[in-house]
C-alpha positions as CSV (number, residue, x, y, z in Angstrom):
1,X,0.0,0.0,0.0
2,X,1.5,3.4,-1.2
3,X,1.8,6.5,1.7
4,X,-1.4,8.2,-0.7
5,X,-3.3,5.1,0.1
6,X,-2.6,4.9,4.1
7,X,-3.4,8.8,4.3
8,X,-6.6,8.0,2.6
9,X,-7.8,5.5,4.7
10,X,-6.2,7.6,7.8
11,X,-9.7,7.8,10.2
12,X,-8.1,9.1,13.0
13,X,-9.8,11.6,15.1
14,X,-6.5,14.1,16.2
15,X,-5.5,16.3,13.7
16,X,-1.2,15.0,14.0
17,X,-0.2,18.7,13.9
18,X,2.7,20.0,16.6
19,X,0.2,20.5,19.6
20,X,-1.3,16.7,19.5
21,X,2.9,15.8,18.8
22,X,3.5,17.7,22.5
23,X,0.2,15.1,23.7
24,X,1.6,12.3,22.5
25,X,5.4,13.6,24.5
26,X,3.2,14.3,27.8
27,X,1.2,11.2,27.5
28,X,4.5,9.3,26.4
29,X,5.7,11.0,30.2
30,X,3.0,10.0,32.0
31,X,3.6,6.2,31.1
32,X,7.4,6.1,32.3
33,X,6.4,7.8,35.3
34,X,3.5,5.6,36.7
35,X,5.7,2.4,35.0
36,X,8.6,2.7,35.8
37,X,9.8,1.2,32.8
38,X,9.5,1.4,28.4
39,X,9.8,-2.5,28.3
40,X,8.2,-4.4,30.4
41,X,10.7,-6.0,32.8
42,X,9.2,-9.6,31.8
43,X,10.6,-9.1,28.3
44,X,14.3,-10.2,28.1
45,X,16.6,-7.7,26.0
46,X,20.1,-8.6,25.8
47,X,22.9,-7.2,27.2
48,X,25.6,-9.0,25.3
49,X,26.2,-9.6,21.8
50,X,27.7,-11.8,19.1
51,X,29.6,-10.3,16.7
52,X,27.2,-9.4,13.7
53,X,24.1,-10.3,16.4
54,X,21.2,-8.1,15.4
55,X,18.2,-7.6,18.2
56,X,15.2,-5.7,16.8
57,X,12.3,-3.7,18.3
58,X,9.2,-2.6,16.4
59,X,6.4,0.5,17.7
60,X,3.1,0.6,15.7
61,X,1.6,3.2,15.5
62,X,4.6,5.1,16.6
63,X,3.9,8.8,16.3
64,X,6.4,10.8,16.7
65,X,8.7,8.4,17.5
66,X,9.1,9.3,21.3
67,X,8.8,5.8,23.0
68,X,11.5,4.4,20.9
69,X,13.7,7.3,21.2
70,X,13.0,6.9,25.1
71,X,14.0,3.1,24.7
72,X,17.2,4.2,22.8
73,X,17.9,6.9,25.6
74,X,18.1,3.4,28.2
75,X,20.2,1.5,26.1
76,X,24.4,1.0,27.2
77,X,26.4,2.0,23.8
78,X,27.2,-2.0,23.7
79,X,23.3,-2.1,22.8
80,X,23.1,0.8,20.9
81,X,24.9,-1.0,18.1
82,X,23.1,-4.1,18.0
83,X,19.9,-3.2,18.6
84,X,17.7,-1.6,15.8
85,X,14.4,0.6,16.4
86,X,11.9,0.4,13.8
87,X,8.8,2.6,14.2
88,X,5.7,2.5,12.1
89,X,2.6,4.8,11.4
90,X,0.6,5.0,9.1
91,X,1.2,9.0,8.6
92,X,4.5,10.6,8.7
93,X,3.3,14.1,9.9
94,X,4.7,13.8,13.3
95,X,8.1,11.9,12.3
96,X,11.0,13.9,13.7
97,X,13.2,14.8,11.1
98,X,15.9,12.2,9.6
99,X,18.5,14.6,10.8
100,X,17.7,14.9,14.9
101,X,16.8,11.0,14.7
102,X,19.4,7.8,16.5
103,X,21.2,6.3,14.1
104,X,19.7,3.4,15.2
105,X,16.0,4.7,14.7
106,X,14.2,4.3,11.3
107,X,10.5,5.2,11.0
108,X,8.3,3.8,8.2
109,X,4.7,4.6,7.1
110,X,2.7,1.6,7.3
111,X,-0.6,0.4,8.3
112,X,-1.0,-2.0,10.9
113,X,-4.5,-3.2,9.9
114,X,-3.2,-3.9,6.6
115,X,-1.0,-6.9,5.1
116,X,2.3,-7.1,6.4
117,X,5.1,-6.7,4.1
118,X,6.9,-9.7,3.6
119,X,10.2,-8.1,5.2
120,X,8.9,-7.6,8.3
121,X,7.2,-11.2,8.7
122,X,9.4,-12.5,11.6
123,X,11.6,-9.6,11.4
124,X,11.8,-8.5,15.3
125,X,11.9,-9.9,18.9
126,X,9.6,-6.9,20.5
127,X,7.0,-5.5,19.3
128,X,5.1,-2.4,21.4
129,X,1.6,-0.6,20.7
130,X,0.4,2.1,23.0
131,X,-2.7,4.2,22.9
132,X,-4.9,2.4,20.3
133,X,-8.1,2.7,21.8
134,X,-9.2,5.6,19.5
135,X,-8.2,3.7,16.6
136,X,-9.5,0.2,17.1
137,X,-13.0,-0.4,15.3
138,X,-15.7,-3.0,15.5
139,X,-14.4,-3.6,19.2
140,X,-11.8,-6.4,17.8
141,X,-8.5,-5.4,18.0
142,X,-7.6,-9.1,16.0
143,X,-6.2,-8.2,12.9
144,X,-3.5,-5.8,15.1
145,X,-2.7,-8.7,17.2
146,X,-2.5,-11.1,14.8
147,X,-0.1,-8.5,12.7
148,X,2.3,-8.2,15.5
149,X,2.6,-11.8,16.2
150,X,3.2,-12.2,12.1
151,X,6.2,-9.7,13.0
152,X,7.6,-10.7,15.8
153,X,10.5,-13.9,15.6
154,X,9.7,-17.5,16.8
155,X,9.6,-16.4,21.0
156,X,9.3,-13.2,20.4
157,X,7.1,-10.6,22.9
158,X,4.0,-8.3,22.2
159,X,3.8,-5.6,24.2
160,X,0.5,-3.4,24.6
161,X,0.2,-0.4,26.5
162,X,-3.6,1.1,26.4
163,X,-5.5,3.6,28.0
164,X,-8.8,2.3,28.7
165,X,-11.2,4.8,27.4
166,X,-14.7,3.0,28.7
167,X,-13.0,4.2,32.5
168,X,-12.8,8.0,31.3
169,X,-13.8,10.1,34.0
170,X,-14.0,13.6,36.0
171,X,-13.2,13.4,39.7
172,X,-14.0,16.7,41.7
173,X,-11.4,17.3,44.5
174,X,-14.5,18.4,46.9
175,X,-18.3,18.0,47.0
176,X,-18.1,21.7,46.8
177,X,-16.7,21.8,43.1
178,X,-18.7,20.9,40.4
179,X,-17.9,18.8,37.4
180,X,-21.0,18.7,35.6
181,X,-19.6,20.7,32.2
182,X,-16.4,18.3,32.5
183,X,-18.7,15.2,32.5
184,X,-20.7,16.9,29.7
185,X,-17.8,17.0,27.7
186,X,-16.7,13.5,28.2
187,X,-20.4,12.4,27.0
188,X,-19.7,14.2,24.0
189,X,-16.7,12.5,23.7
190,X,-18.1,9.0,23.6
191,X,-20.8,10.6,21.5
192,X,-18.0,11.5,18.9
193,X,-16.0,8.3,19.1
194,X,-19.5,6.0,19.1
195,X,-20.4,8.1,15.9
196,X,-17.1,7.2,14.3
197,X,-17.2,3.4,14.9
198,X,-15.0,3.4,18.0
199,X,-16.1,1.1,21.0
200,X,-14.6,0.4,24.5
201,X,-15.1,-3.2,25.7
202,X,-12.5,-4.8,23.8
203,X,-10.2,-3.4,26.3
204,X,-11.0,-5.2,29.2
205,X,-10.5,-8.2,27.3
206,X,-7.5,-7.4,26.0
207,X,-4.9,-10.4,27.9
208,X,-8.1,-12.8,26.6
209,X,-7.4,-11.7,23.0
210,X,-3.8,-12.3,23.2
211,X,-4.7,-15.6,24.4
212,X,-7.5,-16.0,21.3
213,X,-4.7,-14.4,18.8
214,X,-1.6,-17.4,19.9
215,X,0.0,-15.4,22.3
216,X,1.1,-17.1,25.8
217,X,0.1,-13.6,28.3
218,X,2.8,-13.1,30.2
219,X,1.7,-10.1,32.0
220,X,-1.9,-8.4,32.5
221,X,-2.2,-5.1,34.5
222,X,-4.7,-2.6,34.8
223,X,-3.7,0.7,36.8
224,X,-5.6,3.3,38.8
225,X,-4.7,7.1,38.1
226,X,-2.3,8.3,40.7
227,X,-3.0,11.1,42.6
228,X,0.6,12.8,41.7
229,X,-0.8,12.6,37.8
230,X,-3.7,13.9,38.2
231,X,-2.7,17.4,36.7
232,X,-0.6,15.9,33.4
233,X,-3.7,13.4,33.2
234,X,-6.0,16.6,33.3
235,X,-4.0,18.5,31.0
236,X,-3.0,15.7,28.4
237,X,-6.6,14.5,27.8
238,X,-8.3,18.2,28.1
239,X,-5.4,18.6,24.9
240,X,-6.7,15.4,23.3
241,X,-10.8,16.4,23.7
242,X,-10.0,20.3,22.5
243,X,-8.1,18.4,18.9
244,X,-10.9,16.1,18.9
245,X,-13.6,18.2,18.8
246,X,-11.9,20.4,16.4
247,X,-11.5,17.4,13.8
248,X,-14.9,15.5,14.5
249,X,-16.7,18.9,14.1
250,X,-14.9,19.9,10.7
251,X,-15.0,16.7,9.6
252,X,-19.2,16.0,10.0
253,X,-21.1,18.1,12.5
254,X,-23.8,15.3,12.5
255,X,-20.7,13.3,14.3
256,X,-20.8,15.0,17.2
257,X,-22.7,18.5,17.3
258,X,-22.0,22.7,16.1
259,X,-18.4,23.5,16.7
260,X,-19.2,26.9,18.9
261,X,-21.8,24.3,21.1
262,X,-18.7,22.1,21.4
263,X,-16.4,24.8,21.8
264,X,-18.7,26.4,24.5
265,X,-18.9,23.1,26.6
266,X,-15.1,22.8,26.7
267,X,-14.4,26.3,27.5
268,X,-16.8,25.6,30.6
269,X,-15.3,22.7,31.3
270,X,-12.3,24.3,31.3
271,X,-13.4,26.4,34.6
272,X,-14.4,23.4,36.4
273,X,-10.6,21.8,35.7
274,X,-9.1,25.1,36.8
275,X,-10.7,24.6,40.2
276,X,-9.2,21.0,40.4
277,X,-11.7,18.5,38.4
278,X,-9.2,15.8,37.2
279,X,-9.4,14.1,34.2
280,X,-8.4,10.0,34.0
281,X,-8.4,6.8,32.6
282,X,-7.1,3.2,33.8
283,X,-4.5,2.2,32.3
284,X,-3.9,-1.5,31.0
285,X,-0.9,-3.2,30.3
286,X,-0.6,-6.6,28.4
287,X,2.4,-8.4,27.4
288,X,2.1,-11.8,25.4
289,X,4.8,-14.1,24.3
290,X,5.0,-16.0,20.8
291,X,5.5,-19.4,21.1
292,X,9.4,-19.9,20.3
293,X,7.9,-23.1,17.4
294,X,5.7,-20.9,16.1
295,X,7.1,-19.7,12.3
């Protein structure tokens, strides 16, 4: 599929210009510091090499490239050099540019619902998705998991980092603070993202379709919001609602309503945050292993 035909099937609901690049950097933030970690510290990466010994790591849907260039930021210069980052999206609006990249880091444009180019069929040991939960449609995220496990080699691990939008919520920091704009606009928001074909419950079920997909879980975790995150959680999703409505609106009002009565609800919204209404999702985390006789 040519880079015309992936932007032309493109259905995504942020607009990829610089301010949804800076969400994607604060969300990317957000996950290192409630984790702890960018790989998941059941997944085995090597710290010694062979000569000529080549360990490779693959990001759908990768953005603007910041988990992997986090990842690269944790490797010793002994992995640097044996270990190549390959991250794939199927725009190239946010790619950094070539010049201010690792030399280890090489970004593709590339579906991940599509068919899998023969090079990359059990091309990598790790492959990583994050934040797919505006993306997935029909409530089956299948044909991503069974692409990653066509990528990844013989014993290879699936990583999946998500953000469980059916948990979105506004939490008042007192009975005296109201969040009834704030949980107006997150109605809206599941208005918009019904009207588009997006649904939740998949999520929740997310280790079972490992499981369904060939993948031995490893790992299934779901995660309250912290209290210490509360403000970047507030501020990275009140980014993501304020790019939403902007696209939805442009794109069909019949998607999701006028964009001055959407533009109204968020400014009020916007009050109540101001006085401390937070802003959160769970967050899940699934890791899966490929069978190491699996081709």
């Amino acid at each position: 599929m040519t880079i015309q035909e992936n932007e032309e099937r493109d259905e995504y609901i942020f607009s990829r210009e610089f301010k949804d690049s800076a969400r994607l950097h604060l969300q990317h933030w957000m996950w290192k510091f409630r984790l702890g970690w960018s790989i998941h510290p059941a997944i085995p990466v090597p710290q010694f090499f062979k000569e000529g010994e080549l360990f490779r790591i693959a990001d759908i849907g990768t953005g603007n490239g910041c988990y992997l260039t986090e990842v690269n930021h944790e490797l010793n210069p002994l992995q640097r050099s044996h270990i190549h980052l390959h991250g794939f999206d199927i725009s190239s609006n946010q790619f950094p540019h070539p010049a201010w990249r690792p030399s280890n880091l090489r970004l593709s444009v590339f579906d991940a619902f599509g068919p899998i180019p023969d090079k990359y069929i059990g091309a990598f040991d790790i492959v990583h998705v994050r934040a797919f939960t505006c993306v997935v449609k029909g409530n089956d995220p299948g044909s991503l998991i069974t692409n990653a496990w066509k990528m990844l080699k013989p014993g290879g691990h699936f990583q999946w980092d998500e953000m469980d939008s059916a948990t979105f919520a506004a939490t008042s920091p007192n009975e005296e603070t109201s969040n009834h704009y704030t949980k107006l606009l997150l109605e809206k928001f599941q208005a918009g993202c019904k009207g588009v074909g997006l649904q939740f419950g998949w999520v929740s079920q997310l280790a079972e379709h490992f499981q369904k997909n060939g993948f031995a879980v490893r790992d299934s975790i779901r995660l309250p919001i912290s209290d210490e995150l509360r403000k970047a959680s507030t501020d990275n999703f009140l980014m993501g609602l304020e790019d939403m409505g902007k696209v939805l609106t442009e794109r069909d009002e019949r998607i999701l309503e006028s964009k001055r009565q959407f533009n109204e609800n968020f400014m009020q919204a916007l009050q109540e945050t101001g006085k401390g209404v937070s802003l959160h999702m769970e967050m899940v985390i699934v890791v899966g292993r490929k069978d190491p006789s699996e081709q």
